[in-house]
C-alpha positions in Angstrom: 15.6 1.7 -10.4 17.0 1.0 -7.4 19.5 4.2 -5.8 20.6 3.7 -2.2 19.7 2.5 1.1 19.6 5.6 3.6 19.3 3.9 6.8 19.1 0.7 5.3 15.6 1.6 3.7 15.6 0.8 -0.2 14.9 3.7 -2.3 13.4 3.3 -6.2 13.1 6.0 -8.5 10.7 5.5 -11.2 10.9 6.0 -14.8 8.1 8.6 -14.9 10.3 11.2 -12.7 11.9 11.8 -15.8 8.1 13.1 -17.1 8.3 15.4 -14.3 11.7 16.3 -14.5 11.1 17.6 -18.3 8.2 19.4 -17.3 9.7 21.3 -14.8 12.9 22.1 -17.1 10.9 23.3 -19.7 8.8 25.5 -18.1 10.7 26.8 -15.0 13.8 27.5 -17.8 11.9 30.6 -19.0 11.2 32.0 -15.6 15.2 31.6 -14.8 16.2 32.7 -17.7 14.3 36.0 -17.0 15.1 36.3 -13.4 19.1 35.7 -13.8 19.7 36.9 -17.2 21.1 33.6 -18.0 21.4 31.9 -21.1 18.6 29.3 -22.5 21.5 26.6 -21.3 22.3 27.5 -18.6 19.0 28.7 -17.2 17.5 25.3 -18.1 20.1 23.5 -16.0 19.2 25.4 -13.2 15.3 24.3 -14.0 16.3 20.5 -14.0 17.9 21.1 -10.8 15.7 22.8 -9.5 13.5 19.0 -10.4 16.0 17.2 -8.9 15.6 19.4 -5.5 12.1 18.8 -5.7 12.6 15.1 -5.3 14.8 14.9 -2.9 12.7 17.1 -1.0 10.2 14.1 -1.4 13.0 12.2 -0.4 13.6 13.7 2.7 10.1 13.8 3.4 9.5 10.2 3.1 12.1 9.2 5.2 11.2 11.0 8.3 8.0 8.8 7.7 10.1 5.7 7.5 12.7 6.6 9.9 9.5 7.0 12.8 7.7 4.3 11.6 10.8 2.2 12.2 11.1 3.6 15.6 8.1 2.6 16.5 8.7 -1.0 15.2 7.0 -1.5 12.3 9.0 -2.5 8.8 9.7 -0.1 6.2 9.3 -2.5 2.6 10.9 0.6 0.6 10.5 4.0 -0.6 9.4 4.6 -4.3 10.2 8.2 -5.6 7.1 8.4 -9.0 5.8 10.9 -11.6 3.3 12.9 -8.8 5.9 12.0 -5.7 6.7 9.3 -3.0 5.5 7.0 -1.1 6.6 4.9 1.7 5.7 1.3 1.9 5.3 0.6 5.3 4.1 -2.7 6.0 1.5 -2.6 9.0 -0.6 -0.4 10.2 0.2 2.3 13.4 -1.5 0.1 16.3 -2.1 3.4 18.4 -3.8 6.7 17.0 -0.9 8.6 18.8 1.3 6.5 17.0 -0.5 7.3 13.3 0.1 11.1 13.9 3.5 11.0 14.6 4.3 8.7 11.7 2.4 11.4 9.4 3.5 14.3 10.6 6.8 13.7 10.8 7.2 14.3 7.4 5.5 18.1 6.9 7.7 18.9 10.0 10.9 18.0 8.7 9.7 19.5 5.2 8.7 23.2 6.5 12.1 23.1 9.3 14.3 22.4 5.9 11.9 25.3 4.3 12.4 27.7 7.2 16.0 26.7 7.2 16.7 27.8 3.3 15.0 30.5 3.5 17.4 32.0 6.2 19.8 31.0 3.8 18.4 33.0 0.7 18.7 36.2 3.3 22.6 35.8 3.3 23.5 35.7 -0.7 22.7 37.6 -3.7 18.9 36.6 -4.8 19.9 37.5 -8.2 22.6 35.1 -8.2 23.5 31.5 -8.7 23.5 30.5 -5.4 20.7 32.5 -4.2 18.2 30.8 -6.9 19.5 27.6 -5.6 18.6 28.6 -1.7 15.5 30.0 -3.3 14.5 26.7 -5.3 15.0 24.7 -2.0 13.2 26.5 0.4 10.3 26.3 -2.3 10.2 22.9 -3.1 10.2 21.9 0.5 7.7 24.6 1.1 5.4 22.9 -1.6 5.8 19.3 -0.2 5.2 20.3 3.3 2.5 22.4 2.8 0.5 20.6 0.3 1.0 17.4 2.4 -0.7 18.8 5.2 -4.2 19.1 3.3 -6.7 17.2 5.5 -7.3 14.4 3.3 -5.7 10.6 2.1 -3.5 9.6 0.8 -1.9 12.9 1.8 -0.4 13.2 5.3 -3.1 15.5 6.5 -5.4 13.0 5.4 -3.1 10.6 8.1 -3.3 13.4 10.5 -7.4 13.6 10.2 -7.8 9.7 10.5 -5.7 9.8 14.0 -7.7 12.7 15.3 -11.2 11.1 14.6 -9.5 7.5 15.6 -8.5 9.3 19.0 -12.0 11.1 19.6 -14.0 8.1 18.5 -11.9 4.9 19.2 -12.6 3.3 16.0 -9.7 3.6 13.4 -12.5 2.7 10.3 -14.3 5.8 11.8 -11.2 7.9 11.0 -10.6 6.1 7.4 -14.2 6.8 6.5 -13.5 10.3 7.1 -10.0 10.9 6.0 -10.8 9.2 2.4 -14.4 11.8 2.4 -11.5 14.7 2.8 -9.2 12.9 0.4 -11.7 12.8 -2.2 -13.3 16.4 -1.5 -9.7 17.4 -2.0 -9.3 15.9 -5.2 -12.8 17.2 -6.9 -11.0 20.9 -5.4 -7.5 20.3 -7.4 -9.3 19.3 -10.3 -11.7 22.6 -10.4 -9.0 24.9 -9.2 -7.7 25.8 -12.8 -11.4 26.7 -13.7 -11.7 28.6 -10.8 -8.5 30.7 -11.1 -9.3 31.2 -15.1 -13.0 32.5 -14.2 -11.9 34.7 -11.5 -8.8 35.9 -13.7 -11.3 36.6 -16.7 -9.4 34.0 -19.0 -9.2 30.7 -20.6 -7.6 27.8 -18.1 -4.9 26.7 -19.1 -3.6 23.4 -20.8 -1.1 22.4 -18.7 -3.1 23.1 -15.7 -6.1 21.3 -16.7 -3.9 18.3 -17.4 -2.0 18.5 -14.1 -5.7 19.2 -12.0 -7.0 15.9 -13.7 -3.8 13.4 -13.5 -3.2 15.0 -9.6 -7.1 15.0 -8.8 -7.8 12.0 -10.4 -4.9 10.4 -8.5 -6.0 11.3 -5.2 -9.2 10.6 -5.7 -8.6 6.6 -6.6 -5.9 6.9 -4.2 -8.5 7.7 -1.3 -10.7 5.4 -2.6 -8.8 2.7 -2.6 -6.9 3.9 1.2 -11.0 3.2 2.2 -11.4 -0.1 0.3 -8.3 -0.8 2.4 -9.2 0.2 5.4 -13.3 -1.8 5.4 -10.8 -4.9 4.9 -8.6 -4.2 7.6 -11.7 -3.8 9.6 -12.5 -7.3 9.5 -8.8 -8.8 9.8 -9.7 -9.2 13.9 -12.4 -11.6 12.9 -10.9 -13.8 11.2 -10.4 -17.8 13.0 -9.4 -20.5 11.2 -11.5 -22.4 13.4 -14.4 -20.9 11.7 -13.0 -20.2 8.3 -12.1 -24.3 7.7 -14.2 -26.4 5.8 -14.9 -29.9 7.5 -12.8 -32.8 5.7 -13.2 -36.2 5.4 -10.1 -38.2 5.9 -9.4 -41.3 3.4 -6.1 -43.7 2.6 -4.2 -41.9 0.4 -4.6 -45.2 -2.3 -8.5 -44.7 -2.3 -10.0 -44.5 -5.2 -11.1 -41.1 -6.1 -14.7 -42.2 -6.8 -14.7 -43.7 -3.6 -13.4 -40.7 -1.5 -16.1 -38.7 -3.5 -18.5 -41.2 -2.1 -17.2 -40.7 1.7 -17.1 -37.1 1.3 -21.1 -36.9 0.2 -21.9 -39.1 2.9 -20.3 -37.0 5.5 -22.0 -33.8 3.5 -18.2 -31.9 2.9 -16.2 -31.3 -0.5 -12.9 -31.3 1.5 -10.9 -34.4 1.3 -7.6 -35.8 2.6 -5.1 -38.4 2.3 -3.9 -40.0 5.6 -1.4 -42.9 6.0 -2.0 -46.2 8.1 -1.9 -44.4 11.2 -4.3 -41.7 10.3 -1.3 -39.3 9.9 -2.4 -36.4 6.9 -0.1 -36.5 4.2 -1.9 -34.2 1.3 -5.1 -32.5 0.4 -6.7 -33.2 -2.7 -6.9 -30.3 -5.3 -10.3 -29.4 -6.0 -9.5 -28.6 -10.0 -7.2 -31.4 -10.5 -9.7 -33.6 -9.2 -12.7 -32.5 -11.1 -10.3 -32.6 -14.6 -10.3 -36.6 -14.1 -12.8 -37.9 -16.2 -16.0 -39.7 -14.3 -14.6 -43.2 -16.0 -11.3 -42.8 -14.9 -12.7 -42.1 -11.0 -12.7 -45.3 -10.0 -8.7 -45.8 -11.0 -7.6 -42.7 -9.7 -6.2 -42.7 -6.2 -6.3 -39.4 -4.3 -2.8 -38.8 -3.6 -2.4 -38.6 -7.6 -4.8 -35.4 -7.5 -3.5 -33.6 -3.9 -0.8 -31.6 -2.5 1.3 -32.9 0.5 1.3 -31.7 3.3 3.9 -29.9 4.3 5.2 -28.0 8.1 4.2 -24.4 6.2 0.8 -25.6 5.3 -0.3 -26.9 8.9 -2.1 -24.3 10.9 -3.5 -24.2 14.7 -6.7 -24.2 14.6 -6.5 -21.1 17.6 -4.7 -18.9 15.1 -6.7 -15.7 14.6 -6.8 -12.2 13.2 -3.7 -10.6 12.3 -1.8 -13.6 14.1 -3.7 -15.7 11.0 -3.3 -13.4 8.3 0.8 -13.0 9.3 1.1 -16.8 9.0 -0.6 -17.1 5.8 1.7 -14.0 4.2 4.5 -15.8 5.4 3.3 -18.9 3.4 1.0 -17.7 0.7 -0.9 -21.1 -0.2 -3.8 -22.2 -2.0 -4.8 -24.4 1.1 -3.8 -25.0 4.8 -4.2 -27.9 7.1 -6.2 -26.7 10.3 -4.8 -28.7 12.9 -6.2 -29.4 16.5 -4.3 -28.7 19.7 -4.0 -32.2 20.3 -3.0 -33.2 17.1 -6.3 -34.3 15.3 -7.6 -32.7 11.8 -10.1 -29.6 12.2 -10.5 -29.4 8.6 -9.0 -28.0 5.7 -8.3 -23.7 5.2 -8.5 -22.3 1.3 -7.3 -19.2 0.5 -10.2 -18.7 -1.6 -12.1 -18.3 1.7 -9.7 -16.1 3.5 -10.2 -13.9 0.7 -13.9 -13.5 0.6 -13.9 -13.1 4.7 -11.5 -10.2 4.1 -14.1 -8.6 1.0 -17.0 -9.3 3.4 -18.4 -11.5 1.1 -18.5 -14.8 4.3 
């Protein structure tokens, strides 16, 4: 659901807040209760707000993220407030290391100043009131958020903070992935023993609730920093890519040749990739691979190619110099199954398929 736009960034709120929202009610109620003297109402309102300042502390914390990312000029897709959190969807990566640290610690800074900020305030009311549990609640919740964020592992912000450093000392931003997502999942192995620890050195039984929260918040951040490397090996290899060296060869054939017949050409000139040109060798389509192979081997012969292609249009023609994350922007711009590799002067290079974009990026080409 979307619920504003705070500096024109789109923020979404998540049905499974309201998971975390109950929790927190229901158990932080009892300890209000007790500390206030309240009623079970009234003491259980002040739990649910108490939710609601947690999140917004998230809140907070996420935009400082977005608002430096923005500053440094790259685009903020959203924030999305979720059932462990937020995250901020920030569309490319930090191009400098110094850049990376700033982005990532701008949000434990602005967490721990709002921290240290209503703390001072609890010092000024009655801690046994109202208002003081409400000082109280804050200064804790953004207490939490920035301290926990600062852990040295992804997808945390210390994990963002770890990956700069070894990025800085080493020069090589995979070098600083490879290590961030190591402390990411070392991290996530700790949350999830932590309960067992505490019960063992307490003498006791771990808890339920705290075995269940270890696994869903280890487990978490374990895929999260596996997938944060995943990411990063494919990023990696974004700087190779060329669609002059990703392009199959094509043959070129009159768009009313006979599909048996352009099959013929393309065997003779040993390529699979064929297109449709007019009288004056102009492209005007490029024959789908399935929709050719679902004509039957009679009909081949009656078949011209332009009934089994797609045209050509201006967003499907590439230059055949486009490279790296230049290529890659071009192709998010105009997400296709196939692209028309076009020569500086003007002539066919070949014919660019997702398909093989794809497996460059997976380091499977």
């Amino acid at each position: 659901m979307l619920l504003f736009r705070p500096f024109g960034i789109p923020v979404y709120v998540t049905a499974s807040w309201l998971i975390v929202a109950a929790l927190i009610t229901l158990l932080y109620g009892g300890i209000v209760q007790n500390r206030l003297a309240l009623g079970a109402g009234g003491a259980h309102l002040l739990a649910f707000v108490f939710a609601v300042l947690l999140y917004a502390s998230v809140l907070v914390h996420e935009l400082a993220h977005s608002v430096v990312a923005r500053m440094y000029g790259l685009p903020v897709r959203r924030i999305v407030l979720y059932v462990l959190g937020g995250v901020s969807e920030i569309e490319r990566e930090a191009p400098t290391p110094g850049r990376e640290f700033w982005i990532a610690f701008a949000g434990p800074a602005l967490s721990l100043v709002l921290s240290a900020g209503a703390y001072g305030l609890t010092l000024l009311v009655d801690p046994y009131g109202i208002t003081g549990e409400l000082f109280f609640q804050l200064w804790v919740a953004n207490l939490l958020v920035g301290v926990f964020n600062l852990l040295p592992g992804l997808p945390l912000d210390g994990g963002r903070l770890l990956r700069a450093g070894v990025w800085k000392l080493t020069g090589k931003p995979l070098t600083g992935s490879v290590a961030a997502a190591w402390g990411g999942r070392v991290l996530a192995l700790g949350v999830v023993s932590l309960p067992f620890l505490l019960a063992w050195s307490a003498g006791t039984a771990p808890g339920m609730w705290a075995v269940l929260w270890g696994l869903l918040l280890g487990g978490f951040m374990w895929v999260s920093a596996t997938e944060a490397l995943r990411g990063a090996r494919v990023r990696a290899r974004v700087p190779g890519l060329r669609a002059r060296d990703l392009a199959r060869s094509a043959v070129l054939v009159p768009a009313d040749t006979p599909l048996a017949e352009a099959d013929r050409c393309a065997a003779e000139a040993g390529v699979n990739t064929i297109v449709a040109v007019d009288a004056a060798d102009t492209p005007l389509s490029i024959v789908h691979p399935s929709a050719a192979d679902a004509i039957a081997k009679a009909r081949r012969a009656w078949v011209p190619v332009s009934s089994v292609a797609r045209s050509v249009t201006r967003g499907s023609m590439l230059s055949v110099e486009l490279e790296g994350q230049e290529l890659l922007d071009v192709l998010i711009a105009h997400p296709l199954p196939e692209y028309l590799v076009m020569e500086v002067g003007g002539g066919v290079h070949g014919v660019l398929r997702a398909v093989d974009v794809n497996a460059a990026m997976a380091g499977r080409r």
